[in-house]
N, C-alpha and C positions, 0 to 999 in steps of 0.2 A: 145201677151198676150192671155192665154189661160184658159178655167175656170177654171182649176185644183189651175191654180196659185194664182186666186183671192180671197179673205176674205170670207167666209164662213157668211151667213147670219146673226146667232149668232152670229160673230164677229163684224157687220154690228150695228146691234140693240144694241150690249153692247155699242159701243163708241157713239154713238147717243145720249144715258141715261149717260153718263157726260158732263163737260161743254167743252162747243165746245174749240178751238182752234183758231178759230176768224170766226168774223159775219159782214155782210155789207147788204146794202140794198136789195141785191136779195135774200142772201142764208145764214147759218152756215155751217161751215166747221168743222168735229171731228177729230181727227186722231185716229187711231185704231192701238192701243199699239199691241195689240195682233197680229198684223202685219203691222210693223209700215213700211213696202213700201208703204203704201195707208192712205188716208185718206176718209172721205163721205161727201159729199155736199150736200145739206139741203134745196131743196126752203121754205123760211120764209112762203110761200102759200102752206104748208103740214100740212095736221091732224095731231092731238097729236100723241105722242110713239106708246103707246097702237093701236089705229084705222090704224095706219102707220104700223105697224107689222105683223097684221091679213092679210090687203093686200099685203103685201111685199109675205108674204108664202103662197100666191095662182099664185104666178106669177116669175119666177125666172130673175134675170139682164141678158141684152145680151149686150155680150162684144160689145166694140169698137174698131175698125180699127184701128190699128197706123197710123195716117200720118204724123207723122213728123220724121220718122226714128231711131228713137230709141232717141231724146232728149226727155227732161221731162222738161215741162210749167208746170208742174201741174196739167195735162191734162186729161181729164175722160177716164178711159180704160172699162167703163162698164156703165149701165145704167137701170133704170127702172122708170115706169109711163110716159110713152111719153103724150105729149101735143096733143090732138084732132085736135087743127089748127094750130101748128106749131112742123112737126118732128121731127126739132134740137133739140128742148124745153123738158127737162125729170122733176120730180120731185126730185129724188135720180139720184145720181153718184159715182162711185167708183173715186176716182182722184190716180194720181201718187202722191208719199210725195215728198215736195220739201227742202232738210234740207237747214236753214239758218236764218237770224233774219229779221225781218219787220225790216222797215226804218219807218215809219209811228208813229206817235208821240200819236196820240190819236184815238182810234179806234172807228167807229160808234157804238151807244151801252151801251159805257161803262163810266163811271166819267171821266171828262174833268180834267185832272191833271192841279195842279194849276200854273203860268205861271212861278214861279221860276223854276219847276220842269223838267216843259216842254224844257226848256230854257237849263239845263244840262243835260238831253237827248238829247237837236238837238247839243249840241257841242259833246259830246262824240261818237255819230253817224256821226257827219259832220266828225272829225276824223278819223274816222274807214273806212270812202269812202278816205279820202285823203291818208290813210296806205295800201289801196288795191294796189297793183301793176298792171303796165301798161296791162300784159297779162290779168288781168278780164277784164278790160274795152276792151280790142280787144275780148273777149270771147261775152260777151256783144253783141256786135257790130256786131257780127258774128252770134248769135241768129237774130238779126234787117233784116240782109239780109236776112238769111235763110226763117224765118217768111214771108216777103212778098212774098221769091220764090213760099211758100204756101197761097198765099193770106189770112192772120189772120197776126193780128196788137197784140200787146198790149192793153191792156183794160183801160179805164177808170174810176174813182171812182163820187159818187154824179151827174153823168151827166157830167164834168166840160168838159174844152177844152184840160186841160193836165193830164199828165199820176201823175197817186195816186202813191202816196209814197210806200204804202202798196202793192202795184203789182209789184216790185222788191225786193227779200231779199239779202243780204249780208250775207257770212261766213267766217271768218278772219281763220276758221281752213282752210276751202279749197281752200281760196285765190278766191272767184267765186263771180260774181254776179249773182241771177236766175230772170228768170222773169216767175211770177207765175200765173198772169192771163191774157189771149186772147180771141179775138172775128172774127169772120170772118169778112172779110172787107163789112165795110155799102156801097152801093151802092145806094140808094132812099132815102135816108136820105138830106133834102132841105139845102141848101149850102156848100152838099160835091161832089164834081163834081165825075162823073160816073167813069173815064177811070184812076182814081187817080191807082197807082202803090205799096202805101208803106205803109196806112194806119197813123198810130199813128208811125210808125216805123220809126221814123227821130230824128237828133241831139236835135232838142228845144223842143219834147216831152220829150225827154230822159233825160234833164239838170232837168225840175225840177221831174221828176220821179227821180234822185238822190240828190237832197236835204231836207236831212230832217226838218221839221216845218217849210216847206214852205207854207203851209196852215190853219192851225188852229190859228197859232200863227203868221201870217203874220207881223200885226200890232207891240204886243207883242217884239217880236227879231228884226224888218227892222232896226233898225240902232243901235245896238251892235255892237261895232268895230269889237271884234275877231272874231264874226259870220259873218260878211261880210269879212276880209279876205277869213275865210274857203271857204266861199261860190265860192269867185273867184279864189281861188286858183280851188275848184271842177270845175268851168265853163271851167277852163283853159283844164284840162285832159278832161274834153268831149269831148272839142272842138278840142282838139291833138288828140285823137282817131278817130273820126269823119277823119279827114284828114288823119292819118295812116289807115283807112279802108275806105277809098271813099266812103262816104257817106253823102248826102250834104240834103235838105231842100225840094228839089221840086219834086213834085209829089207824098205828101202826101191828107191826108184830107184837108187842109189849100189852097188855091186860089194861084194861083201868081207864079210868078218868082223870081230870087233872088233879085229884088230889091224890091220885098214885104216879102220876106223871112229877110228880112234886118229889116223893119220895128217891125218887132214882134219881130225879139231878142231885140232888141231895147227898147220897151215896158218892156218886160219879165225882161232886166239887168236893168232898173231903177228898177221896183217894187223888186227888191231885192239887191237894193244901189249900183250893180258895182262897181266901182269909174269910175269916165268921162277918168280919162287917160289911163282905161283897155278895157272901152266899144268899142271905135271905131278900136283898131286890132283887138278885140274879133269877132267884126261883119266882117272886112274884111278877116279873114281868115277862117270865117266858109260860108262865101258866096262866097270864092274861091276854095270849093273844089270840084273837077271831080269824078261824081258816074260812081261806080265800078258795073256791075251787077253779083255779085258770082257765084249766082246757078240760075238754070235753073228755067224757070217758071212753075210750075206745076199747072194747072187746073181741070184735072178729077181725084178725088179722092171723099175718100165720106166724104160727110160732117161732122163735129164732133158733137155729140149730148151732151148738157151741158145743166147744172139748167140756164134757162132763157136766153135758146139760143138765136138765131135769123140764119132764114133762109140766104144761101148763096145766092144772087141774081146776077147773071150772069150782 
């Protein structure tokens, strides 16, 4: 990525001055029609327009390094306003656009749609993961390896323990799943052991990073027949992916071996009804399967700089 190629200041400021494209606890995100490969990320901790624009035009973005070879996370290809104590950390980013649709049922932010409503978006979207064909979820799954060969996880939403809805899109034109936000793997962070390998990148992040109103509406949908079908029909292609690409449980953020890796599917398939005669293959063959390591480990590269980074820690 080179300047020539990137959005033009003025392009920059105009999409800022409409309404974002979706917002979360750290940042807004715009996309910028007038070149729509990119979009701009926002820390919610930025001056208004006006005071943001004076500084912006004393100081031009310097690009960011690719490192992830040419995929697209969504990833910042440029940046301005670095953070005094932390370098990763910018104000403004230029990001890659990533086309496709949230899975994400209710957005931080915005009017909690009311539970009927909710309730035919999570089945029309439960759908739409079960009409994906097998090749996304192998694509998917091939982003998980690749991702840790670069030590950066999938990202988190609210702080929780599992992957947000909204940090994976589906497109039924492209047949794809993307996964649109990462973080470099925490290393100092008190109950994630230092020498962890895979970050968030593992099958039981990933299960409920593909169901939608898994969260808002927890209570609301838990025991709707149809949506607990979909739900285990979804667990089931996870878990068949997961084992067509060697990818098993241990050696993420999470403690343990597989017979703690056991315990928390376990956990996770109650809190979204399984049924008892689907849970106990579900767990034996997702704690039978032999990791694959694809790609090579890459360690020296440079860091990526995003709205509310966090330093890479060795």
């Amino acid at each position: 990525m080179t300047e020539k190629n990137l959005p033009s200041l003025d392009e920059v400021l105009f999409a800022m001055s409409e309404e974002p494209l979706g917002m979360g606890e750290e940042a807004k995100v715009y996309k910028i029609h007038t070149n729509p490969h990119f979009t701009v990320r926002v820390s919610n901790n930025a001056p208004d327009l006006e005071a943001l624009s004076k500084q912006m035009s004393q100081a031009p973005f310097i690009t960011q390094k690719d490192i992830f070879a040419g995929r697209n996370f969504a990833q910042p290809v440029a940046y301005w306003g670095l953070d005094d104590f932390d370098k990763t950390n910018a104000m403004v980013t230029i990001n890659l656009y990533s086309p496709g649709f949230s899975m994400e049922i209710h957005k931080p932010g915005r009017k909690i749609p009311p539970s009927e409503e909710a309730m035919m978006k999570t089945l029309t979207l439960s759908k739409a993961v079960l009409n994906m064909p097998d090749s996304a979820i192998d694509r998917l799954y091939d982003d998980l390896h690749f991702l840790s060969s670069r030590e950066y996880s999938i990202d988190v939403g609210n702080g929780g323990l599992f992957t947000n809805t909204g940090n994976i899109l589906y497109s039924a034109v492209d047949k794809e799943f993307r996964i649109i936000d990462i973080q470099p793997f925490i290393r100092d962070r008190v109950g994630i052991p230092r020498d962890h390998t895979k970050g968030f990148n593992i099958p039981l992040f990933l299960a409920r990073g593909l169901l939608p109103g898994a969260y808002g509406y927890a209570e609301e949908h838990a025991k709707y027949p149809p949506l607990i079908d979909y739900r285990t029909e979804i667990i089931h292609k996870i878990i068949a992916g997961a084992k067509r690409n060697h990818l098993n449980d241990e050696g993420g953020y999470l403690r343990g071996g597989m017979d703690q890796m056991a315990r928390y599917w376990d956990v996770q398939l109650s809190k979204i009804h399984v049924p008892e005669k689907y849970k106990e293959e579900f767990i034996k063959d997702v704690c039978s399967i032999k990791q694959e390591h694809r790609y090579r480990l890459v360690r020296s590269h440079t860091p990526l700089v995003r709205v509310a980074g966090r330093s890479m820690s060795s």
